[in-house]
N, C-alpha and C positions, 0 to 999 in steps of 0.2 A: 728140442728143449723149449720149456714155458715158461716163464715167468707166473710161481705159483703165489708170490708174497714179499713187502716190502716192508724191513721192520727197522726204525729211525731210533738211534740213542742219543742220549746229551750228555756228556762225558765231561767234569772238571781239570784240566792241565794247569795245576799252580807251576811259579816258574822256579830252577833253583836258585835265582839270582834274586829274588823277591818281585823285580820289577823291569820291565824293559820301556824303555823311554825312546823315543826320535821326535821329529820336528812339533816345530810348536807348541812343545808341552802337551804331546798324548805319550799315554803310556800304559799298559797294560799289567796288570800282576796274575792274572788267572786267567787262563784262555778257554773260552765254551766252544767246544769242537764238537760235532755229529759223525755220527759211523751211521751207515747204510749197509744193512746187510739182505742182497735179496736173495730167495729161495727159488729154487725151480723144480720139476714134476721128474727133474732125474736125479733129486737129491744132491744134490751138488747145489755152494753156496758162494754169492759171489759179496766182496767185502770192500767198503771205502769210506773215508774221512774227508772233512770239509771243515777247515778252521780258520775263517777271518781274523784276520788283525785287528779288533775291534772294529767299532761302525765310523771310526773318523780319518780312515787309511784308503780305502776305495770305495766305489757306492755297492756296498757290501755290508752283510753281519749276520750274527750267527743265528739270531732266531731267525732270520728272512731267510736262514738254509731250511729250517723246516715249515716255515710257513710256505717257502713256496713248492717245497716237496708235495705235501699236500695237494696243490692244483696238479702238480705233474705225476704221481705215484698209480692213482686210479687207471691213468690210458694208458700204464707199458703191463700190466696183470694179463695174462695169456700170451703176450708178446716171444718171440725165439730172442734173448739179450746177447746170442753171439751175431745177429743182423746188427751189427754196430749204425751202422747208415740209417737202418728203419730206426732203430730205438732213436737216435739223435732226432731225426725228423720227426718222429712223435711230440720228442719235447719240444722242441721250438713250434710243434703246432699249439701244443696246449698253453706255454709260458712263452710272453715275448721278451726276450732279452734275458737278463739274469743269469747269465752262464755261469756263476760260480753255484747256483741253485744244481744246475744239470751237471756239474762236475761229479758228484760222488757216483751218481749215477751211472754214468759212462762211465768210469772207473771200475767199478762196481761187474761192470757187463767184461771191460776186457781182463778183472780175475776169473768170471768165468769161462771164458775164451781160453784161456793159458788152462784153467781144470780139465777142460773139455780134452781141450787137444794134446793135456798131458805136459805141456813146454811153460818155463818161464815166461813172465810178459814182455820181457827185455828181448827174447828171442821171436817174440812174434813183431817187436818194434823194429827187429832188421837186425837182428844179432848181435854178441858180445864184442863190443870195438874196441873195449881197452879193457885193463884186466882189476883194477878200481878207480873209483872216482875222488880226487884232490876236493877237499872243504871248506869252505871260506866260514870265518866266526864275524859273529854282527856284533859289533862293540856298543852298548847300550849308552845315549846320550848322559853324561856326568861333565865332571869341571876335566880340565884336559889332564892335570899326575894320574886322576884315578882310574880313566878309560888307556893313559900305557899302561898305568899298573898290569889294568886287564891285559892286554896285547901279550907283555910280557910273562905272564901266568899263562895265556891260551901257546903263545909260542912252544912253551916246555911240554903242553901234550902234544904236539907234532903240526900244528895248525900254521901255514905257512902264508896265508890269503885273510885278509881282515878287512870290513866292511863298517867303517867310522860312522856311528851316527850323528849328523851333524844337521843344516837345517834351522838355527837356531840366531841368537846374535853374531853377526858378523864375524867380530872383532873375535867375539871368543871361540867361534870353529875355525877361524885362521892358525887358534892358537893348537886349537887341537889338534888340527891335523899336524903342526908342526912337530908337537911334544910325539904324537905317534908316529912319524915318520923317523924321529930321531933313534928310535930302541931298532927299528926293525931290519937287517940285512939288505943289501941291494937286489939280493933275489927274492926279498917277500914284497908281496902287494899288497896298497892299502887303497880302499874305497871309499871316494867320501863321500855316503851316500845323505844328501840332503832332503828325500822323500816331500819334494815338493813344497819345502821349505821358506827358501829364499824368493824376495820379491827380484826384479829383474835386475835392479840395481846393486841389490845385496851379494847376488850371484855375480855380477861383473868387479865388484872388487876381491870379493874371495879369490877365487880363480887367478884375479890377475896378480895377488899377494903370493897364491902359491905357484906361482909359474916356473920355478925352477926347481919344485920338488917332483918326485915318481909318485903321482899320485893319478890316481884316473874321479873322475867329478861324474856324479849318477843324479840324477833327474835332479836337478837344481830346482826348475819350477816348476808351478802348480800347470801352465798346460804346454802344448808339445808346442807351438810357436815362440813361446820363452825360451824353451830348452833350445828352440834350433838356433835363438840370435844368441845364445852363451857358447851355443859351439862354435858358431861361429866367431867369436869371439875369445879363445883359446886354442893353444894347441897339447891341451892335455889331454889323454884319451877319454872318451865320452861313453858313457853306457847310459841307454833310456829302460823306462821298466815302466812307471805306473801308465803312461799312455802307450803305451804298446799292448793294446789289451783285447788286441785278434787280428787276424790276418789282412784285413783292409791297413791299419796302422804300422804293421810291420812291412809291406809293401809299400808305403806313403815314405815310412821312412827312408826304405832302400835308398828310395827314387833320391830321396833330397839329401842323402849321406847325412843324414839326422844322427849315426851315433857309428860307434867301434864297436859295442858289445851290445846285448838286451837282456833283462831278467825278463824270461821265461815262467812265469807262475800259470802249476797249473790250471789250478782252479780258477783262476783269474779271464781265462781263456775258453774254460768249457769242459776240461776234461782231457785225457789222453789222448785221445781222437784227433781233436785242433790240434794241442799241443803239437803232436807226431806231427802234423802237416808243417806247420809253423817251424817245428826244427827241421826239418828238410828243406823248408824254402831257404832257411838262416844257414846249415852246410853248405849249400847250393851259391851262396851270395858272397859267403867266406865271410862271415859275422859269428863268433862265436856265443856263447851263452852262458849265465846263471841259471842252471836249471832247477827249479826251487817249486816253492809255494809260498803262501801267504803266512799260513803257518800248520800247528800239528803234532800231531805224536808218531807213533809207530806206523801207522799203518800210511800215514802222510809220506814219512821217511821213505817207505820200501817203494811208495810208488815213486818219487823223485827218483831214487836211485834206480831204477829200472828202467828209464827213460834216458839219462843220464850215461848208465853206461853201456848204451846200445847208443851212442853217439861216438864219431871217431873224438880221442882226447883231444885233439887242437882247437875243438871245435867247442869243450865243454871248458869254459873260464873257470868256473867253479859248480858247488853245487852246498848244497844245505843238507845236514840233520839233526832236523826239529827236537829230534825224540831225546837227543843231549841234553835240551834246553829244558826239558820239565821235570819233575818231581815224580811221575806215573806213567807207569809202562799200561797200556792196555790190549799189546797182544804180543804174542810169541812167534820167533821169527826174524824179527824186524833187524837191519840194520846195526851195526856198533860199530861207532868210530875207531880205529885203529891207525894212529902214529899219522892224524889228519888227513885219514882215506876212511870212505865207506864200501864195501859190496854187495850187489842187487841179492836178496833169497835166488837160490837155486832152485826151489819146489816151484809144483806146477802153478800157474798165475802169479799173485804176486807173493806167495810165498810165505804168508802170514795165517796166522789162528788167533781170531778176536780175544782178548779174555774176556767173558759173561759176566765173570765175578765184576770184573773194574769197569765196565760197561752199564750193568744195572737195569733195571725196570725197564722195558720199550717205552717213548714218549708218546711213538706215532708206529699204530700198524696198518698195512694194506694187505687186501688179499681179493 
């Protein structure tokens, strides 16, 4: 099989919530997401999504998805895209770093890997381990009654796992976490994820305010040496995410017992490729995981959940669908919540059909 053609959309995801907000006062209302859909010489078509969280959440964004496709798109044209290994070394020759650039990519190559060979993607990642995947909802930074309100409105569709976003003034995500710890059961989780938020000192009094609640505390600061003196500095459980962003980092942290849990983003890492490496070292260490992405519609969704649920459950904390969160389906297939579980498509690869219609004009073709 060849790689005959590489055709790039730009896709609008308004949110239904109008707006989603986390630290420091960013916030996003409309997410510009890319689909990658390349062609090969056996007619068979392989499909992926790439959606930054805006340009002020990682060194990331969405035009730099297709600006850097671009550099990389030309050198994989005749290439076989089920050599996963070659295709990946291709890009890292022609683009240095950037791996959320190479993420749809790779993605893209293991939907046709699953077409080829007939199987789900989840089945070529090491099999069906649990029979769906539990959801955590990301409570959008507001004043602390209106993010329970939320909790308690996400609770009643089945959502058992909530992800606070906080990161902001002190005083008043102390308060939030409080008000949302107070609605939720002893068996629900709440995260208080401050997205690199808090300066070192801000993060040492939160924390030590909420010390006798069941709360777990996620990347408090902006770099991983903050994060370690806060862990060290609590004994709430700790989950890191934005500096965990490849395999050297996740081995840094083993070493130094840097957290309890990781968010997992794919794209954030490279692709299904990494990712799969990365969750097997994190099985392997008995570190469970947020298996997610940055963000996304459909086609973002089925890939989480297929990675997600070819993971034994002890091992998957939570996991995300994106495709809840927007206003616009753009393909068939994908993922639907049910009673705060999702399941991987059953069809071969990852089990989606683009829609053309909600897709629109190519921005960028290769051939």
């Amino acid at each position: 099989m060849k790689i005959t053609g590489i055709t790039v959309y730009q896709v609008d995801l308004p949110l239904k919530e109008g707006r989603y907000s986390w630290s420091n006062g960013n916030f996003v209302e409309v997410f510009d997401s890319t689909v990658v859909i390349i062609d090969t010489d056996k007619g068979l078509q392989g499909v992926a999504e790439c959606c930054p969280l805006g340009s002020a959440y990682l060194p990331a964004y969405a035009r730099g998805v297709r600006a850097g496709l671009e550099e990389i798109a030309p050198h994989l044209i005749g290439m076989d895209p089920t050599d996963l290994g070659a295709i990946n070394r291709a890009m890292d020759a022609a683009l240095r770093g950037h791996p959320y650039v190479k993420a749809p990519i790779d993605i893209a190559c293991w939907d046709l890997l699953g077409k080829a060979a007939g199987m789900p993607v989840h089945k070529l990642l090491g099999g069906l381990a649990q029979p769906d995947v539990k959801l955590y909802r990301a409570i959008s930074q507001e004043d602390p009654e209106a993010m329970a309100k939320k909790i308690a409105g996400y609770k009643a569709e089945g959502y058992t796992k909530f992800q606070l976003k906080v990161g902001g003034d002190a005083d008043d995500d102390i308060a939030r976490i409080r008000a949302c710890r107070d609605i939720l059961e002893p068996s629900d989780i709440l995260v208080a994820d401050a997205n690199t938020g808090w300066t070192r000192h801000e993060a040492a009094r939160v924390v030590d305010a909420v010390g006798n609640l069941d709360v777990y505390i996620e990347q408090p600061c902006m770099t991983y040496e903050e994060c370690l003196s806060i862990r060290r500095r609590t004994a709430r459980p700790f989950v890191m995410d934005e500096n965990i962003d490849g395999l050297d980092m996740l081995v840094r942290g083993l070493a130094e017992d840097a957290m309890d849990v990781i968010n997992l983003k794919i794209s954030k890492v490279g692709g299904l490729t990494k990712a799969r490496t990365m969750r097997d070292v994190c099985v392997n260490a008995g570190i469970p995981m947020t298996i997610e992405d940055t963000w996304g519609g459909d086609i973002v969704t089925a890939t989480i959940a297929h990675l997600a649920q070819s993971t034994p459950s002890e091992f998957v904390f939570s996991a995300t669908d994106f495709n809840s969160y927007v206003t616009r389906d753009i393909a068939s297939g994908a993922p639907k919540r049910e009673n705060g579980a999702m399941k991987a498509p059953t069809g071969p690869g990852l089990g989606v059909t683009p829609d053309m219609a909600a897709l629109g004009d190519p921005v960028l073709t290769f051939a």
